[in-house]
C-alpha positions in Angstrom: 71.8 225.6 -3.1 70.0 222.1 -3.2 67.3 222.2 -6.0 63.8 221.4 -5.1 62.4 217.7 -5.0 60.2 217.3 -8.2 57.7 215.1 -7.6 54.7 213.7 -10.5 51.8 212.6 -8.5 49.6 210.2 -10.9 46.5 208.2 -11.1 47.0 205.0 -13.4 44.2 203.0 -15.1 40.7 203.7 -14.7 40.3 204.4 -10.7 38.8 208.2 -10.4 39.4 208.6 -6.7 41.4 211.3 -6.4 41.1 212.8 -3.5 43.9 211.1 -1.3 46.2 212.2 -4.4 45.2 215.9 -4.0 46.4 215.6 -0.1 49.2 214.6 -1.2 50.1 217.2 -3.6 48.8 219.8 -1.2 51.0 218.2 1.2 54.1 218.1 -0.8 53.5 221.3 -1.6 53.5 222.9 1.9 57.0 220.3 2.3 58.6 222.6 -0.5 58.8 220.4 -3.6 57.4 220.7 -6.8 54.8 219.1 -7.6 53.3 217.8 -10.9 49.4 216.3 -11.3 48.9 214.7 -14.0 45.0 214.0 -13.2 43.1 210.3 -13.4 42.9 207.8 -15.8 46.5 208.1 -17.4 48.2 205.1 -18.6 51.6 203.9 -17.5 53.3 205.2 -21.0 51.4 208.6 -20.1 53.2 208.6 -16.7 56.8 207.4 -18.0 56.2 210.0 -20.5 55.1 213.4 -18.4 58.1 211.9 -15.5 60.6 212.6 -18.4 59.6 215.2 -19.7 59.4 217.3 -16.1 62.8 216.0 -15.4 60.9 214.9 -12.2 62.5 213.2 -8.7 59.5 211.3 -7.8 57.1 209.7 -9.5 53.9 208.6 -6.6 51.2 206.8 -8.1 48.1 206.3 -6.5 45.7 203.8 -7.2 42.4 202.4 -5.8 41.1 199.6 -8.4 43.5 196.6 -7.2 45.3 197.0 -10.5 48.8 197.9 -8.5 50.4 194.4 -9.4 50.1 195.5 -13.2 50.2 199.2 -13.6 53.4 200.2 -11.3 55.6 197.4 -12.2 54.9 199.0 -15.8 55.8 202.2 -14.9 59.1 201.3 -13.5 59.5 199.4 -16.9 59.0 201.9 -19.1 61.0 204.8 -17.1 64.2 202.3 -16.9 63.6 201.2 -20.6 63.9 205.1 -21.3 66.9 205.7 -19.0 65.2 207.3 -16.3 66.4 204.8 -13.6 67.1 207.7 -11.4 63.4 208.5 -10.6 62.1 206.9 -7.4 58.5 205.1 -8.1 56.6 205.3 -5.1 52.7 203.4 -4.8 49.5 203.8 -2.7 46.2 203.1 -2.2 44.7 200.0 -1.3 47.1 197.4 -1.4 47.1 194.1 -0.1 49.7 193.5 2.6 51.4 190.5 1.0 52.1 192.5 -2.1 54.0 195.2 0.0 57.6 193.4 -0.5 56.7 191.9 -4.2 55.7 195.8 -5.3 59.5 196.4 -3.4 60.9 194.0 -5.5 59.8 195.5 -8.4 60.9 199.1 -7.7 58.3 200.5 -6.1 59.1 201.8 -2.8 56.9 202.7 0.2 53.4 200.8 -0.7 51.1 202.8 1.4 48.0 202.7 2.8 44.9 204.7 3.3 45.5 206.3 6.8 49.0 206.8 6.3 50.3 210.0 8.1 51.0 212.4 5.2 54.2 213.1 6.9 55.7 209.4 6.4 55.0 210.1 2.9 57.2 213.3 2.6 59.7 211.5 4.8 60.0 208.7 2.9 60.3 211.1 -0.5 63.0 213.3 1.5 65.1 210.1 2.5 64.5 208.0 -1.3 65.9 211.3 -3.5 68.3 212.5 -0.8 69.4 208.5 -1.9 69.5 209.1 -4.8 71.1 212.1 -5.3 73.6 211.2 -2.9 75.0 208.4 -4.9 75.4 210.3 -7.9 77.2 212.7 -6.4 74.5 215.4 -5.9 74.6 216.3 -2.5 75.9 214.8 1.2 73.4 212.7 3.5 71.8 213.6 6.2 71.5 212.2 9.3 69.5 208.8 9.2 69.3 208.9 5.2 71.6 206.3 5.0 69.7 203.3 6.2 67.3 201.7 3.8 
């Protein structure tokens, strides 16, 4: 049997608008994962930290404050620097168009927007981990998870 997708949902830096974060875990939820809040105002060592230690999937990050450029490139730092390259950083909020494929470079996958359909979320966590576990072995593809 396929174990749950474990996903930490987290606010970086000192934005307090939560609420599109709390869809989302709802939302994941009601999709069958696991899902782990970690509340506002962490920092990115806070996140790296609470993704290890729940042996989590997904980490989503959600930010309002413009601070995207700085606070998820550091979260994908610190998780690789700690040997957790397997966990899939994903970023919303408000986020400037022409930072979608630097925020890419950097690791961070699916840079969305406000008005997203919570369901191209899930999909995109569904097709990132089944990735993922695919390559190391974990589990077979399914159809359409193979392109990027």
């Amino acid at each position: 049997m396929e174990r749950k997708i474990r996903i930490l949902v987290a606010k970086p830096g000192l934005d307090g608008h939560d609420r599109g974060a709390l869809v989302l875990c709802e939302s994941f939820k009601t999709a069958g994962m696991e899902v782990i809040y970690t509340g506002v105002h962490q920092t990115p060592e806070m996140i790296a930290e609470a993704a290890i230690a729940e042996d989590v999937d997904v980490v989503a990050l959600s930010l309002m404050d413009g601070l995207y450029m700085t606070l998820f490139p550091e979260v994908v730092r610190l998780l690789r620097e700690k040997g957790a390259d397997g966990v899939c950083v994903m970023g919303g909020g408000i986020i400037a168009e022409e930072d979608r494929p630097l925020l890419e470079g950097m690791g961070i996958t699916g840079a969305f927007g406000p008005g997203t359909p919570v369901q191209t979320v899930v999909d995109h966590v569904r097709k990132r981990v089944g990735q993922v576990r695919e390559r190391n072995g974990e589990r077979e593809p399914e159809k359409g998870e193979r392109e990027s």
